[in-house]
N, C-alpha and C positions, 0 to 999 in steps of 0.2 A: 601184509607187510607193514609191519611202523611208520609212521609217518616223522620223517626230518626234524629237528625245533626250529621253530622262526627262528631260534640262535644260529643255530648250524647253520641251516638256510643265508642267514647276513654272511655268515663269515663265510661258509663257501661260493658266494656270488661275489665278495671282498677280492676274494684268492682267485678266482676267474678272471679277475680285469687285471690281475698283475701280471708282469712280465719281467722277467731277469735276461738280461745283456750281459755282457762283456767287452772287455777291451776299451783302453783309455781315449780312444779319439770317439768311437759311439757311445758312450758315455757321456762325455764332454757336450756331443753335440744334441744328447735326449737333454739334458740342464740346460740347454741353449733354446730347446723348443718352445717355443710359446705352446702354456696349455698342459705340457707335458709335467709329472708332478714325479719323481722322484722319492720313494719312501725309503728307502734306507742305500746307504752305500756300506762297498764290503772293499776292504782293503789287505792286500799279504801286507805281512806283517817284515818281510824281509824287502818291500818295495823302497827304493833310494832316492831321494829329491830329486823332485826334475819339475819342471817349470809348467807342462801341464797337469801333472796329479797337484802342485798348489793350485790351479785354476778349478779344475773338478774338486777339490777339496773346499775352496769357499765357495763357490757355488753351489755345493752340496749345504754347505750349515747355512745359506741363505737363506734357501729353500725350506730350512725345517727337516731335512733327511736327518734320517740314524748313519751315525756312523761308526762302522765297527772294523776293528784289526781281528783277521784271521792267521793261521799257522798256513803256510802256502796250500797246505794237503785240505785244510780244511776248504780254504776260496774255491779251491779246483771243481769239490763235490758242489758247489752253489754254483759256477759257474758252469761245469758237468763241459770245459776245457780248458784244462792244465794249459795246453804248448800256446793259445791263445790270447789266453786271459789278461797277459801282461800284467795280474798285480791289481786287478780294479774290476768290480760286477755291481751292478745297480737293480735294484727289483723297485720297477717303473709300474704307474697306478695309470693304462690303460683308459679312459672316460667313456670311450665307445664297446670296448667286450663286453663280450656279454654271456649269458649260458644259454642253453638252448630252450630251456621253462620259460627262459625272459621273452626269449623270440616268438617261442609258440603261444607266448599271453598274450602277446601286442593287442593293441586295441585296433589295430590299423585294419582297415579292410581290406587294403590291398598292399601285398607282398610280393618283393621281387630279391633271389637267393641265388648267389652264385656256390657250388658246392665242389670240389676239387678230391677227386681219384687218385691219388699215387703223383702227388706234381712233385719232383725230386730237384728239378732245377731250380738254386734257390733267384737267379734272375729273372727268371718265369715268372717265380710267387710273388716276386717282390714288384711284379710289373704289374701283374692279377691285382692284387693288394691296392698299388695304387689306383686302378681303374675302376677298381669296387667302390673305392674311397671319396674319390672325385665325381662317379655317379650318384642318383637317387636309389641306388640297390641297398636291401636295408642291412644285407647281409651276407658276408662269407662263412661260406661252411668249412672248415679245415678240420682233419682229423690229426688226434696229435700223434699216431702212425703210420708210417707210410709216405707221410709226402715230407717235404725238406721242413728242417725244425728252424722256429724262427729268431734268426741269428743276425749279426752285425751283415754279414752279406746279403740277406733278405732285407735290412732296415736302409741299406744302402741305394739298393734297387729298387726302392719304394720309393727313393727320398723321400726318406723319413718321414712318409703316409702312416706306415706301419703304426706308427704311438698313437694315430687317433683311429685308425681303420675300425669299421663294425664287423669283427671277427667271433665268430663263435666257434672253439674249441672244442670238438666230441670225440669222445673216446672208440665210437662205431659209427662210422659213414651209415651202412647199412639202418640200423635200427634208428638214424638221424631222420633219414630219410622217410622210414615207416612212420615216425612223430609225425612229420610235415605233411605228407599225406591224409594222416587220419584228422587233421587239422585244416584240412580243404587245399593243399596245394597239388597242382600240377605239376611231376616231375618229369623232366626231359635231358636227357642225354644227348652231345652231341658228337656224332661219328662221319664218316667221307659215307660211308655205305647207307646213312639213311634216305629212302626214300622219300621224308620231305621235308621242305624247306623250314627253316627257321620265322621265314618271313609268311610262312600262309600257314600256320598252327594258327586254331581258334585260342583268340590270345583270352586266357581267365584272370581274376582280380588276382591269385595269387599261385605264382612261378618259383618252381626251380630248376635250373640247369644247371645239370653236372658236367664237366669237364677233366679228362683223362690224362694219364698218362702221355707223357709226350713223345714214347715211341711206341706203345700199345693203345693208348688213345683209354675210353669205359672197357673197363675189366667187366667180364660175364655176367660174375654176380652182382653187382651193383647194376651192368644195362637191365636184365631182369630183372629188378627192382622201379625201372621206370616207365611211364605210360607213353613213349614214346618217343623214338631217335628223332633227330630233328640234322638238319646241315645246314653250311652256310652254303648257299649258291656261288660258285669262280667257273670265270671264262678264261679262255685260251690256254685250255686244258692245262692249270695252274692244281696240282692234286689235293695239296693242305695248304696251312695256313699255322703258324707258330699259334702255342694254346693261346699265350699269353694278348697277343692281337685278336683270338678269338673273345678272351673275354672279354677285352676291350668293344669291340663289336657289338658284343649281346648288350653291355652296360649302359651301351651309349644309343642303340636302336632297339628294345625293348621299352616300354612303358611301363 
């Protein structure tokens, strides 16, 4: 098979760390982030003056953003929601995404990856995201199917972690997993039914745990994909634990 051009290569790792939003208040408050850079804004073209599209509007050309007038039908498809949108979408340059070649080059010896099964709750992910963000984990794994897409209610529930979170976007959980693997990591799944704890795994330089659906918990074929279920220990027979407080747990008592 071909090998990519280092052109390609730039520009598809370019297109990796960006993110397009919607709607004028998360817009407004991605311009407001320290850090956060802003490369182009998109505006309908049938949008009427109001006091905060002037405010996203110079703070867009401060910034150095493009800015551009669309047909409303046109903004919809860049924002991919119409009843949304309100008239305003921004495609924001990420500093922390990353692809997954990035991830698996690291020079780092030791690696720690949180990777996420079908999370559809977007204040879930947006809670995961922050907890990832505010740890030393170097990495979330999201797949861009299957779990909630990342929207103004995700960057909400992150507060606004989301624009610098070290996320990495793949197209197959599965075959993500098989990279990281043959790459020296330890993957582990975690479920109520494994027999052992999270806290007595022979801990390796380089982890990941996946985390499930929040009413099915690791789906089959993904737990078959890992070297072993792990669980959090709870007394007074307390059954789960919300995902999102899970991977707050692993983030924060993982090494």
């Amino acid at each position: 098979m071909p090998q990519d051009s280092p052109e390609y290569q730039k520009k598809k790792a370019r297109f990796d760390r960006m993110l397009t939003i919607y709607g004028r208040k998360p817009v407004l408050e991605a311009l407001q982030t320290k850090g956060c850079h802003v490369e182009r804004l998109h505006l309908s073209s049938r949008n009427k003056a109001a006091p905060i599209l002037d405010e996203i509007i110079e703070l867009a050309t401060t910034q150095g953003a493009e800015l551009f007038d669309h047909a409303p039908q046109a903004l919809s498809r860049i924002s991919k929601n119409a009843k949304q949108d309100q008239g305003v979408a921004a495609d924001i340059a990420c500093p922390n995404f990353m692809t997954l070649s990035q991830l698996l080059g690291s020079s780092k010896q030791k690696q720690k990856v949180i990777a996420l099964d079908r999370i559809t709750n977007p204040q879930n992910l947006g809670m995961i995201i922050r907890s990832v963000t505010a740890s030393k984990f170097d990495a979330l794994l999201l797949p861009r199917k299957g779990c909630a897409p990342l929207s103004p209610l995700v960057i909400k529930a992150s507060a606004g972690t989301l624009l610098r979170a070290p996320i990495v976007q793949v197209e197959s959980l599965p075959s993500a997993l098989g990279e990281l693997r043959n790459v020296g990591h330890s993957i582990y799944s975690l479920s109520l039914a494994a027999k052992h704890s999270l806290y007595s795994r022979p801990e390796m330089a380089c982890e990941t745990f996946v985390l499930g659906n929040e009413t099915d918990g690791v789906s089959v074929e993904i737990d078959s994909l890992c070297d072993k279920a792990v669980k959090i220990p709870m007394a007074r027979d307390v059954e789960s634990l919300n995902v999102a407080v899970t991977a707050a747990l692993i983030c924060f008592s993982v090494n």
